[in-house]
C-alpha positions in Angstrom: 0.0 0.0 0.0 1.3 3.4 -1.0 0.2 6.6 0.2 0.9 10.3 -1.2 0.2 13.9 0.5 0.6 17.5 -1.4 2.0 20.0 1.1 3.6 23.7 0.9 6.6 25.0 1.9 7.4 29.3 2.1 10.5 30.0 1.0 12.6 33.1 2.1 11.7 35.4 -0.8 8.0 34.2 0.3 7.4 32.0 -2.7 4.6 29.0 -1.8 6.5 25.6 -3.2 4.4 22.4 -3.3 5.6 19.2 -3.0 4.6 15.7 -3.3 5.5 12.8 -1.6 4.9 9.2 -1.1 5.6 6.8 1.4 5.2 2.8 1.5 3.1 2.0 4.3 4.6 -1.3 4.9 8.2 -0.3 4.9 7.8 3.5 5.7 10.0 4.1 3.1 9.7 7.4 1.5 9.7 8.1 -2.3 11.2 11.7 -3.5 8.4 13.4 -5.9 8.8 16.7 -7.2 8.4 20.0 -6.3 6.7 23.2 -8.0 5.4 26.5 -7.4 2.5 25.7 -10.0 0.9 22.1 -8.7 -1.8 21.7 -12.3 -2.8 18.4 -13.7 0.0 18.2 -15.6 2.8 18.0 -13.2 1.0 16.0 -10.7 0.3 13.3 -13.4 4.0 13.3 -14.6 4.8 12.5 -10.8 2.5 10.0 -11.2 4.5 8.1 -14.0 7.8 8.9 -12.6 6.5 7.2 -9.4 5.3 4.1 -11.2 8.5 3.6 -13.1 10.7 3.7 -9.6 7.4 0.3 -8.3 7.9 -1.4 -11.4 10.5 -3.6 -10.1 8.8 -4.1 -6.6 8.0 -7.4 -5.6 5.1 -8.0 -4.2 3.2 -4.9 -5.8 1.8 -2.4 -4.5 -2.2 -3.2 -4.6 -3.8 0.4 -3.3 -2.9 4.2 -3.0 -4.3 6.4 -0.7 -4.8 9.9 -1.2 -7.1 13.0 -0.3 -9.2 14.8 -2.1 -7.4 17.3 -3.2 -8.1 18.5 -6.6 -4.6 18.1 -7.6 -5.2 14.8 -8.1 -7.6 14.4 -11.0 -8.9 11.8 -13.2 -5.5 11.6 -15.2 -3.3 10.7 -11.6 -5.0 8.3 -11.2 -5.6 6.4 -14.5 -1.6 6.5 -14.4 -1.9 3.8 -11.3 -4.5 2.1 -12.7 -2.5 1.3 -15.8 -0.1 -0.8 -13.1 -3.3 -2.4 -11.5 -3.0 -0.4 -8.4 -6.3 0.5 -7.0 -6.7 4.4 -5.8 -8.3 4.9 -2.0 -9.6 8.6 -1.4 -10.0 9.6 2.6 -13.1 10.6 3.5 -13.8 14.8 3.6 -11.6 16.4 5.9 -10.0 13.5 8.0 -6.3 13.5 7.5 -6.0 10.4 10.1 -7.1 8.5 7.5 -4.2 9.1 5.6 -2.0 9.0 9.0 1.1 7.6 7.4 1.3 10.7 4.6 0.7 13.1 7.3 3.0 11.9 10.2 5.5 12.0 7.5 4.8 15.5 6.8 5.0 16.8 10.2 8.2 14.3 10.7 10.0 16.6 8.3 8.8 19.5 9.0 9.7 19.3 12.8 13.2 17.9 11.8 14.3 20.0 8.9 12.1 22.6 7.2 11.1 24.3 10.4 14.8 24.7 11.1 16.1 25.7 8.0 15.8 28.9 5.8 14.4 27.6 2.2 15.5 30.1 -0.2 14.4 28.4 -3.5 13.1 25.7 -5.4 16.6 24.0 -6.0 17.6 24.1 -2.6 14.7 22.7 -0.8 15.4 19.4 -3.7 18.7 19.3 -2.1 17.6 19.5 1.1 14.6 17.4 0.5 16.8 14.7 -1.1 19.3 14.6 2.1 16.6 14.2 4.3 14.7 11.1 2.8 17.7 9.7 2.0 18.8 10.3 5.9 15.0 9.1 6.9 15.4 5.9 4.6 18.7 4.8 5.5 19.2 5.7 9.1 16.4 7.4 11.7 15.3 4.8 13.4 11.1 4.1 13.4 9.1 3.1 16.4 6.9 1.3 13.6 9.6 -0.5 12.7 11.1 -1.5 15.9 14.0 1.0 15.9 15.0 0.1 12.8 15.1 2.4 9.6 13.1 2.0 6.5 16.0 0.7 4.6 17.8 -1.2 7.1 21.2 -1.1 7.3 23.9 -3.8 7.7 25.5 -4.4 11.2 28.6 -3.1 11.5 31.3 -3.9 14.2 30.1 -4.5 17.5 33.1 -3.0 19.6 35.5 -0.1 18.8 34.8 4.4 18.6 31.5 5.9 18.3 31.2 8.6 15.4 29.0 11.2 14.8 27.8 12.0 10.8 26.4 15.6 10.8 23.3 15.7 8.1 21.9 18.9 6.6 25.1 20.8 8.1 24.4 19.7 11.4 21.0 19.8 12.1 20.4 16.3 12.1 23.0 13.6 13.7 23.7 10.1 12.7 25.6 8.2 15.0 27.6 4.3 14.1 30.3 2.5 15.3 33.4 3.3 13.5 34.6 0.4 10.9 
């Protein structure tokens, strides 16, 4: 089961950016989707396909997608998904619990990275976007998940120095045993 959410983010020069994300509810593993300052059809349904080429290898399918009812996501989002037999889920009128997963998400990196950082522009929110799924995939651990991340990670030595990896310049810590 996937899931997807459309949020906003203000940049410095006070520019609304939208972005799109999706996370695996199963895994909790989160999918980069693009970001725009003009969300149409269009560019929602090109997520869409750009999202279905990254499942195609995925084994066992994803079955369902969740989503609200945003009317960002039209007619032509979701025939993309139904192309690949995956059957779209709509929440109910104003209940974002029932898209939980999307929306913890969401406030997960808001708390941990946008809300600390000044955006200044389209590009560097994709960096900083990128860097921060790819630090949420690969090594925050997740209650959900027993404490283990999204992506897990191999074992490394059980014995020797501690070191800290800053992420997004230091806002965000990653700590291993050194090899």
């Amino acid at each position: 089961m996937l899931a997807c959410d459309l949020f906003t983010i203000e940049t410095a020069f006070l520019q609304t950016v939208y972005v799109l994300c999706f996370i695996e509810l199963g895994t909790r593993r989160v999918y980069l989707a693009g970001c725009t300052d003009k969300p149409d059809s269009a560019w929602v349904t090109q997520q869409a396909r750009h999202m279905v080429w990254q499942l195609q290898d995925r084994d066992p399918g994803i079955r369902f997608l969740i989503h609200d009812r945003d009317a960002k996501f039209t007619g032509a989002f979701e025939t993309v998904f139904a192309a690949e037999g995956i059957e779209t889920v709509l929440t109910p009128y104003r209940a974002p619990n029932a898209n939980a997963f999307a929306e913890r998400w969401v406030r997960s990196v808001r708390q941990e990275c946008l809300d600390r950082l000044l955006i200044i522009n389209q590009v560097h929110l994709r960096r900083v976007r990128r860097e921060y799924v790819d630090y949420y995939n690969q090594a925050r651990p997740n209650q959900g998940l027993k404490q283990q991340s999204p992506i897990p990670f191999s074992c490394g030595p059980v014995t020797g120095p501690i070191v800290c990896r800053d992420v997004l310049g230091g806002i965000l810590h990653d700590y291993r045993r050194a090899a």
